[in-house]
C-alpha positions as CSV (number, residue, x, y, z in Angstrom):
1,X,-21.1,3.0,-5.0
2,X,-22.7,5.8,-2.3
3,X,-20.8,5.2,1.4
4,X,-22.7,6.5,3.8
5,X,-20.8,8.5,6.7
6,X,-22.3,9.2,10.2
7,X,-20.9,11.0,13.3
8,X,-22.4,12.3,16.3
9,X,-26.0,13.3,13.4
10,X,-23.7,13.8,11.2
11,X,-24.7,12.1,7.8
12,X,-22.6,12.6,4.2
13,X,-23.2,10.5,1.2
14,X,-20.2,10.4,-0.9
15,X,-21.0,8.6,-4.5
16,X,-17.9,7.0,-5.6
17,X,-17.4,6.3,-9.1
18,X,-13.8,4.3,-10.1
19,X,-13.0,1.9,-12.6
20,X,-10.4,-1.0,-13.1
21,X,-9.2,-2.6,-16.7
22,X,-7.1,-5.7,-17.1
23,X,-5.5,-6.6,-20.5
24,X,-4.7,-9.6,-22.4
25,X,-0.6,-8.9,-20.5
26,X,-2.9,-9.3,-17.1
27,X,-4.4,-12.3,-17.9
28,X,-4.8,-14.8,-20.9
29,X,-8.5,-16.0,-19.9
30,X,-11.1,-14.2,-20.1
31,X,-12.6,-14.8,-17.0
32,X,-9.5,-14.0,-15.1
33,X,-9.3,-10.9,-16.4
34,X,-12.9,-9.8,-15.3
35,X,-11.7,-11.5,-12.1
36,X,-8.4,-8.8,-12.1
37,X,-10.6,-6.0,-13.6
38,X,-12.9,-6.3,-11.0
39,X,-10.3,-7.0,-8.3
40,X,-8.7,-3.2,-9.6
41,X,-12.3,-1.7,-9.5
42,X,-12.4,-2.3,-5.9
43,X,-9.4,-1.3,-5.0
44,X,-9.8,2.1,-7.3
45,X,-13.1,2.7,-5.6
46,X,-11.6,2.2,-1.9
47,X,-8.8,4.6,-2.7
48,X,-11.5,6.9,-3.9
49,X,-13.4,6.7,-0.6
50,X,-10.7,7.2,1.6
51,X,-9.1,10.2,-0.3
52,X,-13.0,11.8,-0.5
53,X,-13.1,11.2,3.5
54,X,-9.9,13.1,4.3
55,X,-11.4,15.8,2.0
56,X,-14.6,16.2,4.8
57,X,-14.6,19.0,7.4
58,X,-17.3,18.9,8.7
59,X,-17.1,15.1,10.3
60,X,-14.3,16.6,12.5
């Protein structure tokens, strides 16, 4: 996932690359563990984001 930032001409990409795994303890079926895997991707990449953005100078 890239996020695109932007302030004042300011412009950063920041590519975002997080994962999420559910096991059979998560979920019996299948399909609700892609559901919860995908549900912990999210939620991964998001995290990711928002510690990448406290990490940026220059926006300031």
């Amino acid at each position: 996932m890239n996020y695109r930032v932007y302030k004042d001409g300011f412009e950063k990409v920041l590519p975002i690359k997080a994962t999420g795994t559910a096991t059979f303890s998560d979920a019996a079926v299948a399909i609700a563990r892609l559901r919860i895997a995908n549900e912990k991707s999210i939620q991964n990449n998001i995290a990711e984001f928002i510690k990448q953005l406290g990490k940026l100078t220059d926006i300031q």
